[in-house]
C-alpha positions as CSV (number, residue, x, y, z in Angstrom):
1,X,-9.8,-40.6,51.3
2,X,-8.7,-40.4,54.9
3,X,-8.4,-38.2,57.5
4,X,-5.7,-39.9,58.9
5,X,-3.5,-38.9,56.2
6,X,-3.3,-35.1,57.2
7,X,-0.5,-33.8,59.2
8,X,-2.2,-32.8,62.3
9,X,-3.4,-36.9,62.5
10,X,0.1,-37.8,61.4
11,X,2.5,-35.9,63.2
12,X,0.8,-34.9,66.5
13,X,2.0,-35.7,69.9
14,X,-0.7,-33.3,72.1
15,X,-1.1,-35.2,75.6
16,X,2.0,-37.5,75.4
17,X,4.3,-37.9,78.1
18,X,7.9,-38.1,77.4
19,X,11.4,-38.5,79.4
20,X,15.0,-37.7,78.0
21,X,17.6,-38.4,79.7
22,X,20.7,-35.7,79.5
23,X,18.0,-33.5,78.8
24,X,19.9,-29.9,80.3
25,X,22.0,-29.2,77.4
26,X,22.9,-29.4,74.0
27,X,20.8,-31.6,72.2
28,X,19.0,-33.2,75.0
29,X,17.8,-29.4,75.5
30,X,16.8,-29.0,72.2
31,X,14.6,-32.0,72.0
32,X,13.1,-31.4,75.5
33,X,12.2,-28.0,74.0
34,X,10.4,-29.5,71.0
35,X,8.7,-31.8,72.3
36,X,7.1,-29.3,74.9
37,X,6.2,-26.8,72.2
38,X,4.0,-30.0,70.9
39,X,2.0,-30.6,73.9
40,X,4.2,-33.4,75.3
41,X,4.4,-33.7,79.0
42,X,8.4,-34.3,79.8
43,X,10.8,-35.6,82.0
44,X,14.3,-34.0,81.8
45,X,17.1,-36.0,83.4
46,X,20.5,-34.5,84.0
47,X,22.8,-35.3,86.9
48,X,23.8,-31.9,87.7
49,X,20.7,-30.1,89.7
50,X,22.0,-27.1,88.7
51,X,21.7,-27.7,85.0
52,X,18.0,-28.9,85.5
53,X,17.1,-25.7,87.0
54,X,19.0,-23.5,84.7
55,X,17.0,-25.4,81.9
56,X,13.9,-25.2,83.5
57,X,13.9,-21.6,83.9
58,X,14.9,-21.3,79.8
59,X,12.0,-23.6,79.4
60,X,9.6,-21.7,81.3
61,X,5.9,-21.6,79.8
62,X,6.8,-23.4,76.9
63,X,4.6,-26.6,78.8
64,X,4.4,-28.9,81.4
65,X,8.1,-29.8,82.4
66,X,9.9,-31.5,84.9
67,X,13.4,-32.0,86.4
68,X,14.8,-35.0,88.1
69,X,18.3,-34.4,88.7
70,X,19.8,-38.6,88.7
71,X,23.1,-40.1,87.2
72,X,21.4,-42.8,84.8
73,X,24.4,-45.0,85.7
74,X,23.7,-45.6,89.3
75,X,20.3,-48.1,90.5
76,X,19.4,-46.0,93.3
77,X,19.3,-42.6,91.0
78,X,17.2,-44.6,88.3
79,X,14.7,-46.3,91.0
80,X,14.3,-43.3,91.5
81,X,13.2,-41.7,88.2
82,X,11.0,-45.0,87.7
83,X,9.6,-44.5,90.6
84,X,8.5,-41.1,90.3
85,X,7.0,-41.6,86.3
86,X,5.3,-44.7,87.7
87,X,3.8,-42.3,90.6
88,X,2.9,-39.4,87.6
89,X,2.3,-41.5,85.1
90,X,-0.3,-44.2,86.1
91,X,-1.4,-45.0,82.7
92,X,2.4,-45.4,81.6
93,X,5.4,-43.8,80.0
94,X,5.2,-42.8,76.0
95,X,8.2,-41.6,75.0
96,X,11.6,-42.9,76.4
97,X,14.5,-41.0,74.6
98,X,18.3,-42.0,76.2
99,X,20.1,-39.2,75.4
100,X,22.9,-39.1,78.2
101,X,26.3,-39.9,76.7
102,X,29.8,-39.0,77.8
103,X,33.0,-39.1,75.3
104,X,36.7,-39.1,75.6
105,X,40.0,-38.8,73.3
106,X,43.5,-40.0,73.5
107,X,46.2,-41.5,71.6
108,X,46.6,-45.0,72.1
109,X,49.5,-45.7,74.5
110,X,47.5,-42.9,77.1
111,X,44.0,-44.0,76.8
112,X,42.9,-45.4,80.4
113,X,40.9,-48.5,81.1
114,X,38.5,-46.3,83.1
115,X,37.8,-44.1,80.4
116,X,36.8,-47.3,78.3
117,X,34.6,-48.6,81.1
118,X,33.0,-45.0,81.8
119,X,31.8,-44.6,78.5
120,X,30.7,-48.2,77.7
121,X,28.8,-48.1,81.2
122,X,27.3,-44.5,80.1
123,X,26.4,-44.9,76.6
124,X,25.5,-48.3,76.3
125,X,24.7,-50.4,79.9
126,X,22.1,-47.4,81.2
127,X,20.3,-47.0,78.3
128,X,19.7,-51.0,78.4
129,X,19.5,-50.3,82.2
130,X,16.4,-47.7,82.1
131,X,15.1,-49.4,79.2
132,X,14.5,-52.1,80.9
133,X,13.6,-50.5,84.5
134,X,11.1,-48.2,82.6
135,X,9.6,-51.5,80.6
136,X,6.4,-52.0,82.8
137,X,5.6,-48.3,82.4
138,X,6.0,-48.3,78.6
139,X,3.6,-51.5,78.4
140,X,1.1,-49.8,79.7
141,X,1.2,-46.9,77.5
142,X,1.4,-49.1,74.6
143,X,-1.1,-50.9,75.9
144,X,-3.6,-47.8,76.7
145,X,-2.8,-46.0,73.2
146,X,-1.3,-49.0,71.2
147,X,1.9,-48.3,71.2
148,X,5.0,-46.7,72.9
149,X,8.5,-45.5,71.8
150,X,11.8,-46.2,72.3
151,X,14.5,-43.9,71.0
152,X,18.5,-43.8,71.2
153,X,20.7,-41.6,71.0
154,X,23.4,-42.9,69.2
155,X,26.3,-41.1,66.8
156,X,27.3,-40.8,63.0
157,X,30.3,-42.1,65.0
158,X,29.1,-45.7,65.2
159,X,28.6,-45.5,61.9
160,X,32.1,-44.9,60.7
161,X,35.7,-43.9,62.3
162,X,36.0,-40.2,63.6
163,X,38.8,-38.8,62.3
164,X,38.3,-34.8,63.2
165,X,38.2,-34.6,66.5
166,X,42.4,-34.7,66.6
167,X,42.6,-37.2,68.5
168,X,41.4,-41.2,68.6
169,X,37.8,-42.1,70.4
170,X,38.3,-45.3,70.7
171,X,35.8,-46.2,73.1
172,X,33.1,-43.7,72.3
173,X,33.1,-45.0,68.8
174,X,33.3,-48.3,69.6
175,X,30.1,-47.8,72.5
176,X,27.9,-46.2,69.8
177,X,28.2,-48.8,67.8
178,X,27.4,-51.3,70.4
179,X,24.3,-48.8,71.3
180,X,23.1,-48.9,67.6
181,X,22.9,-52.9,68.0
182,X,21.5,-53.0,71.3
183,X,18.4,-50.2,69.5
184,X,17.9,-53.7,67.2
185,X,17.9,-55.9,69.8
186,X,15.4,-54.0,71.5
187,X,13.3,-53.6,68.5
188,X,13.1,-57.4,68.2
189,X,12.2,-57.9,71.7
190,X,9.9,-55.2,72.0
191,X,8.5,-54.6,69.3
192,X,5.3,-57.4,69.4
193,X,4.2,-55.3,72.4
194,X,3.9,-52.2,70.8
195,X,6.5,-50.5,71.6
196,X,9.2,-49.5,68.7
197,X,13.1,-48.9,69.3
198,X,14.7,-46.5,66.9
199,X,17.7,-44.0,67.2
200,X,19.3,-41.6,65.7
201,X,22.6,-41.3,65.1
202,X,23.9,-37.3,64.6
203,X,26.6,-35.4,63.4
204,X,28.0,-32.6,64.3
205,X,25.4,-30.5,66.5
206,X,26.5,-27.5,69.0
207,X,26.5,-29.3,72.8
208,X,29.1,-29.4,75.5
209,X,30.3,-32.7,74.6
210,X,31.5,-30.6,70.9
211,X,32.6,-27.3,72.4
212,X,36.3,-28.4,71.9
213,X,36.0,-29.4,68.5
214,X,34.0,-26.9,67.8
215,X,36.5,-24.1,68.4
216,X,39.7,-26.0,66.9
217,X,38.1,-28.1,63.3
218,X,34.7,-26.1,62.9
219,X,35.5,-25.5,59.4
220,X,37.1,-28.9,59.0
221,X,33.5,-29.5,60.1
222,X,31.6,-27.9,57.4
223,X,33.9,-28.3,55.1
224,X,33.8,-32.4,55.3
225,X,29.5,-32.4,55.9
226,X,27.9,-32.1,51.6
227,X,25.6,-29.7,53.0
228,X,28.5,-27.5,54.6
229,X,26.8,-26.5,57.7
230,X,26.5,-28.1,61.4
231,X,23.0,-29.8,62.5
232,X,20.2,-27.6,64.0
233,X,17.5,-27.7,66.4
234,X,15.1,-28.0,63.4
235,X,17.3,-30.8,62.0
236,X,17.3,-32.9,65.2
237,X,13.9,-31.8,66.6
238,X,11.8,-32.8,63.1
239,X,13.6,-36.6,63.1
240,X,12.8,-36.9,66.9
241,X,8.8,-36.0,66.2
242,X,8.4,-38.1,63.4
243,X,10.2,-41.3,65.4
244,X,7.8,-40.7,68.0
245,X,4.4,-39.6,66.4
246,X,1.9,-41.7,64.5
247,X,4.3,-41.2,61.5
248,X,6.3,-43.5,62.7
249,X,4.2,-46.3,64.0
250,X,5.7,-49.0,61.3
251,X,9.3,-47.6,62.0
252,X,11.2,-50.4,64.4
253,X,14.8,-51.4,64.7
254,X,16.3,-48.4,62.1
255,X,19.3,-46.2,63.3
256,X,18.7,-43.2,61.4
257,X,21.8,-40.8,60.6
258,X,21.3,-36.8,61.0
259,X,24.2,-36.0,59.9
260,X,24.1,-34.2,56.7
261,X,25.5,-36.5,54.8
262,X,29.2,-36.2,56.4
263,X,29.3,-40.0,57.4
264,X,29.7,-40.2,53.7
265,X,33.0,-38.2,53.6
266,X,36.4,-39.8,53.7
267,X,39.8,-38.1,55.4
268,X,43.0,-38.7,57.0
269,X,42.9,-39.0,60.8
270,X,44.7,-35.8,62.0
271,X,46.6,-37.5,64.7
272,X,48.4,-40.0,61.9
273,X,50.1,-36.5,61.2
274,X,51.6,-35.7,57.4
């Protein structure tokens, strides 16, 4: 019998340190929140300084948080964050969870190259960026408590064509997808020094980035998920500790859906019409 085996041992995260990126709002927010109420130490990254005070003040004496307001997408604003967790954090980084995204819909014939290059640059090329700025700092966590984590945001998206939102997303699709690969990638490179890549890929959660789709195909939504509801704090939260705790030392390269089940569901794309 072991000790080891009880959920306090398994699942605890008490005196981690953790950053998450795009961490004001919507499910950055919620996954700043529960990893606070677990005695993590966290970073919130959001570009707007407004949104990290706004959030800090919600988050109030849940723990020990702090906001660095930095666009993820530009080298001086990440220097910036590495070089204030490398000044905090002497004994290294835990928890790295890239959570900034961006999206955008259009039909075909109006879908801009910028919007292509945004969204690649923001969902894929910062998250390898910070990754690998923040690498030193995650060695020597993993190499102080034997390991360190890694985890991605990614989308149900990559997973399979989005057809609710009413119209095409070509490249947020398409840069979820590459995101998911890049997590494996990273696992493989990463993974003989400790530290594990994972992410998770949701559904349908409330966030800014769904506010539209929210209000126009909500039941569309439910309707198309098997468990006929959006995802929860709870939902996201729970996949996030067990990724990052002891739980989920052996856990390396997976991209793990939290979705309900609606990646499973098959439809014709609203925008194809009748």
């Amino acid at each position: 019998m072991s000790e080891n085996l009880s959920i306090d041992t398994l699942f605890s995260l008490k005196g981690c340190s953790a950053l998450v990126t795009g961490g004001s709002s919507g499910i950055g927010l919620m996954m700043v929140e529960g990893l606070l109420r677990n005695g993590v130490q966290v970073y919130m990254v959001s570009r707007s300084a407004e949104r990290c005070e706004a959030a800090l003040r919600a988050l109030e004496g849940l723990g020990e948080c702090a906001a660095i307001a930095a666009d993820v997408t530009d080298p001086a604003a990440r220097a910036r964050i590495v070089a204030r967790i490398e000044a905090d954090l002497p004994q290294g980084l835990d928890i790295l969870v890239n959570n900034a995204g961006s999206n955008w819909g259009a039909k075909l014939a109006d879908y801009p190259d910028s919007a292509f290059d945004k969204l690649m640059k923001t969902n894929v090329s910062s998250v390898f960026s910070l990754t690998r700025d923040l690498h030193k700092s995650l060695q020597s966590s993993a190499k102080h408590n034997g390991s360190a984590r890694v985890i991605n945001i990614g989308s149900m998206d990559g997973l399979q064509v989005p057809i609710v939102q009413g119209v095409p997303t070509f490249a947020y699709s398409a840069s979820k997808a590459a995101l998911h690969h890049l997590t494996r990638t990273l696992a493989v490179e990463l993974g003989p020094e400790g530290i594990t890549v994972n992410a998770i890929a949701p559904g349908f959660f409330e966030s800014k980035m769904t506010k539209h789709v929210m209000s126009e195909y909500r039941q569309n939504i439910e309707d198309g998920c098997p468990l006929g509801r959006i995802g929860n704090e709870q939902d996201i939260v729970g996949t996030l500790l067990f990724l990052c705790s002891r739980a989920g030392t052996y856990v390396n390269g997976v991209v793990l859906p939290v979705d309900g089940g609606t990646r499973l569901s098959k439809g014709r794309p609203s925008w194809l019409g009748e």
